[in-house]
N, C-alpha and C positions, 0 to 999 in steps of 0.2 A: 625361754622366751616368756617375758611379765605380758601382764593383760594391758598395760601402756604400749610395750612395742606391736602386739597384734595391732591394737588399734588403729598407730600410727601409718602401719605396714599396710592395712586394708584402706587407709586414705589415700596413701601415697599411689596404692596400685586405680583407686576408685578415680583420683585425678586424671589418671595416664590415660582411663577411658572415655572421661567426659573430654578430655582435650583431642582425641581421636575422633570422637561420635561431632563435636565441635568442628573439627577438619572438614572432616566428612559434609556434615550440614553448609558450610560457607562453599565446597566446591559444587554442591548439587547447586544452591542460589546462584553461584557463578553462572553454571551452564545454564541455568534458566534463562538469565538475563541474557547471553549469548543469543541462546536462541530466539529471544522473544526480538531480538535485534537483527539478527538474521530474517525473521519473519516479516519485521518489519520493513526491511532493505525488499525484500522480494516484491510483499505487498505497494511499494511505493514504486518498484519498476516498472510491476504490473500496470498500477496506472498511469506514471509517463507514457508508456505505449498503447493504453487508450486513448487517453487526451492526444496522441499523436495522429490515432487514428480516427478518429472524432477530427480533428483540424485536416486533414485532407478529405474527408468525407464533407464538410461543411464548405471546402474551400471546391468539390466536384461540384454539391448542390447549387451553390454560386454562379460557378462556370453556365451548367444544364440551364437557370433561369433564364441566363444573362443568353442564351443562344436562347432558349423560348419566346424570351422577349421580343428578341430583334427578328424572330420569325411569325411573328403576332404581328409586329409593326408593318413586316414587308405583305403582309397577306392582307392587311386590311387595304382598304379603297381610298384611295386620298385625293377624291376627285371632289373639289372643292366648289361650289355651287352647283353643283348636276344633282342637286336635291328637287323631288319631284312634286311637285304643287297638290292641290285636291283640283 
């Protein structure tokens, strides 16, 4: 074996491993994105289903006024000139 073919022979084998460790590197960033997509799917569920819950809750608050109201209105006195002089 000449000191050309070692050479060669330690490129060829030094390729094999960068092209491995290279693999390796794009699947780990794969999963990363995966996940970071994954997390973001959840996180945006999650708030569909606040805002869902928030919209019924805002659409009770509504209701609760809207019966406050009309029991404020029936309770007051709507006697129209029975106002009392000095």
């Amino acid at each position: 074996v000449t000191r050309d073919q070692m050479k060669v022979f330690i490129q060829q084998e030094f390729k094999k491993v960068q092209k491995v460790i290279a693999d390796e590197e794009q699947k780990a960033l794969h999963l990363v994105d995966i996940q970071e997509a994954m997390a973001t799917a959840h996180v945006t569920e999650i708030l569909a289903d606040i805002q869902s819950h928030m919209d019924r809750l805002m659409t009770q608050m509504a209701q609760a006024k809207e019966q406050l109201d009309t029991s404020n209105e029936s309770a007051e006195p709507k006697a129209e000139g029975d106002e009392e002089g000095p």
